[in-house]
C-alpha positions in Angstrom: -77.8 1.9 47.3 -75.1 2.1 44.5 -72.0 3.1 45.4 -73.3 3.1 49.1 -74.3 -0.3 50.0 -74.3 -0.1 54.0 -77.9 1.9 52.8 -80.8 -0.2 52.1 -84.8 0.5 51.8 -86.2 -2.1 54.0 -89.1 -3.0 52.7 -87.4 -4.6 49.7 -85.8 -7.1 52.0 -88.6 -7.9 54.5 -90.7 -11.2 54.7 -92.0 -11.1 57.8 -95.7 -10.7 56.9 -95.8 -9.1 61.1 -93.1 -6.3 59.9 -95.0 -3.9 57.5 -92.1 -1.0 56.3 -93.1 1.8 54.6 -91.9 3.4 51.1 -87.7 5.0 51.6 -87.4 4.0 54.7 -83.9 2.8 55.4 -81.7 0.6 57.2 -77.9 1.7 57.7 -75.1 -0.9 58.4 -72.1 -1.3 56.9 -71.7 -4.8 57.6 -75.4 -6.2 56.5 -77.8 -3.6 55.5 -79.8 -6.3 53.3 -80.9 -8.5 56.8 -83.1 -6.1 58.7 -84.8 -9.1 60.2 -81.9 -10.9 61.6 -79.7 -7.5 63.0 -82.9 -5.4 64.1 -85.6 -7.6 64.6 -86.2 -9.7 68.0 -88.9 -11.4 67.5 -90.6 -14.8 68.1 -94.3 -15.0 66.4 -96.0 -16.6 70.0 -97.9 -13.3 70.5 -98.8 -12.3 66.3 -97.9 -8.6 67.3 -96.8 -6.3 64.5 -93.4 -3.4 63.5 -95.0 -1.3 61.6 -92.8 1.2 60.6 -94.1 4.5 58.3 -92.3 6.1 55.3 -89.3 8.1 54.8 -87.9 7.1 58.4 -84.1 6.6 59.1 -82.8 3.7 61.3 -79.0 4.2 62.1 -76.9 1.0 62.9 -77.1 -0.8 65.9 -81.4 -0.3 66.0 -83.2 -2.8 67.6 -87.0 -3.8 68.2 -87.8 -5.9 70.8 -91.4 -7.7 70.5 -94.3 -9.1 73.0 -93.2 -12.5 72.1 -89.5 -12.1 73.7 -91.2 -12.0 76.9 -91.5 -14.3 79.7 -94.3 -15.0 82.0 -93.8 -12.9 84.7 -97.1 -14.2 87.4 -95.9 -17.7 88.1 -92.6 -18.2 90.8 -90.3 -18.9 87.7 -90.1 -16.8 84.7 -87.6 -19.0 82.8 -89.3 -20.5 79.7 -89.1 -24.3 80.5 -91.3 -25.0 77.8 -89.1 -24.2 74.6 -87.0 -26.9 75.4 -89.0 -30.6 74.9 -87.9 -33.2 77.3 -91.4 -33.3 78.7 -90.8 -29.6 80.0 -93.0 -28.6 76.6 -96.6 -29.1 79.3 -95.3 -25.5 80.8 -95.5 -23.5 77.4 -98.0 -20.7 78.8 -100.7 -19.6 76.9 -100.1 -16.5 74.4 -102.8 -14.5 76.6 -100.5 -15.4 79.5 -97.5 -13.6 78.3 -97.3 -9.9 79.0 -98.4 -7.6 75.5 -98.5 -4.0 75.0 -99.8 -4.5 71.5 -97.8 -3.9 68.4 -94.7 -1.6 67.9 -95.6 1.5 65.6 -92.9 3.8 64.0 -94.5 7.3 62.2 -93.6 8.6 59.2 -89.9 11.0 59.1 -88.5 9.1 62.1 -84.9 9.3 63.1 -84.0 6.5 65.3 -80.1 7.1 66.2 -77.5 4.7 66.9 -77.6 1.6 68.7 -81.4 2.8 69.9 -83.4 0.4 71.2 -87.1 -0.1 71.1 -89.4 -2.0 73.8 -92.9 -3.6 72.7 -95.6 -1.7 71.7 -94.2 1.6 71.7 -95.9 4.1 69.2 -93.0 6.8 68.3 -95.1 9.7 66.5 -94.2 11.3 62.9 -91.4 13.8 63.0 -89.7 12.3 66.0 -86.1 12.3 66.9 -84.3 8.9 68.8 -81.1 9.6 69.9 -78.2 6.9 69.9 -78.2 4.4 72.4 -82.0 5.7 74.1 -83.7 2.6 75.3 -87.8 3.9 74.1 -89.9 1.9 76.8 -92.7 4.3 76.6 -94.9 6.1 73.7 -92.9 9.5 71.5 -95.2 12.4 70.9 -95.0 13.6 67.2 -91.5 15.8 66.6 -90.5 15.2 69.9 -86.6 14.4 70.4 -86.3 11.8 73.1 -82.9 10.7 74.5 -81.3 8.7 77.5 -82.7 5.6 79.1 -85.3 5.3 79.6 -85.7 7.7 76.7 -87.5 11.1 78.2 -88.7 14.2 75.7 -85.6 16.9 75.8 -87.8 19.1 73.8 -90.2 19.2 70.9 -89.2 20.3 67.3 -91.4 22.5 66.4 -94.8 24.6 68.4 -97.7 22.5 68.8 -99.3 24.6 66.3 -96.9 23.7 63.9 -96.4 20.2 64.6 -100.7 20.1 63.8 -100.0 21.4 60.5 -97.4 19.1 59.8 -99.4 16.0 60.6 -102.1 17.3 58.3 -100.1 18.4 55.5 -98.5 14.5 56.0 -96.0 15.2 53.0 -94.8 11.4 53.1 -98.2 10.3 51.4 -98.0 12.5 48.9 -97.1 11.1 44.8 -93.5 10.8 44.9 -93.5 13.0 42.0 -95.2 15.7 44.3 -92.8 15.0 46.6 -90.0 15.4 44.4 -91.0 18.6 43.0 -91.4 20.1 46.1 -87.8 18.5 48.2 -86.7 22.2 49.3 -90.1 23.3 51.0 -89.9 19.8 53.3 -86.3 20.0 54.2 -86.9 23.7 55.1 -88.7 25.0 58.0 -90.9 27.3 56.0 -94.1 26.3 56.5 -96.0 28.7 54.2 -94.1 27.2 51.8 -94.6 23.5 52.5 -98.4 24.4 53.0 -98.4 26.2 49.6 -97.2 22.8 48.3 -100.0 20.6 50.0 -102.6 23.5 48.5 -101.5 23.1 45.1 -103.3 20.8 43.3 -100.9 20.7 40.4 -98.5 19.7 42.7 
């Protein structure tokens, strides 16, 4: 971002065809916010899982996924990964349906992940939600929950259920970004007649 380069949209500098970023979402790091992939991303491609991470989420510095394929086999006596290392160890490379998976890692849409948070496989962390610094997320985030500590448990949700419904189906993030735009102070407010108006009009 000009005048603010420790800010930059990922998805203009992922190409990882297994990380799939969504529009504004950003990467903050004062030292390399261009290389997502290398400071945020530990991944090996053995399993093919996928980040998918939605729209308009914020990732503070320090973030990191972990993926299925940093695993090790976990049934045999030994979990250490002979195989990577050639010198005729390569016959004990366990098959990828050997190695643990819990499916692919999936971010919402208006997710805050805080500070040095870290991320374990194939958690789903729902739109709205709140990660705060240094959580370790080992298991799924409801939808505008805040989750904190490690592992990472649900201090509280964000809004009623019945509001959080109406959020989810209003989904702002896929509207135009012109509609979007015009309508910035009903989403940063908590006036949900408002932000509903917005989603009603079809003029935008």
């Amino acid at each position: 971002m000009a005048g603010f380069p420790q800010v930059c949209f990922i998805r203009n500098t992922v190409k990882n065809p297994n990380v799939v970023v969504g529009d504004y979402t950003y990467y903050d790091d004062p030292d390399d916010s261009e290389n997502f992939e290398r400071n945020v991303l530990y991944h090996y491609p053995f399993i093919g899982d996928k980040l998918v991470i939605g729209k308009f989420c914020a990732l503070a510095r320090g973030v990191k996924f972990i993926m299925n394929g940093a695993n090790h086999k976990l049934t045999g006596f030994s979990t250490y990964p002979f195989g990577i290392f050639g010198q005729g160890w390569e016959a004990a490379i366990p098959a990828p349906a050997d190695l643990p998976s819990r499916g692919d890692t999936v971010v919402g849409n208006d997710v805050w992940i805080g500070y040095d948070a870290l991320v374990m496989p194939g958690v789903k962390i729902g739109d709205g939600a709140i990660v705060a610094a240094r959580s370790v997320v080992v298991k799924d985030v409801p939808a505008y929950a805040v989750v904190g500590g490690n592992p990472a448990q649900v201090l509280k949700s964000r809004f009623p259920p019945e509001t959080v419904a109406a959020l989810e189906n209003i989904a702002w993030w896929d509207w135009p970004v012109e509609k979007v735009t015009r309508n910035l102070k009903a989403i940063v407010s908590a006036d949900l007649a408002a932000l509903q108006a917005a989603a009603n009009d079809p003029m935008g």
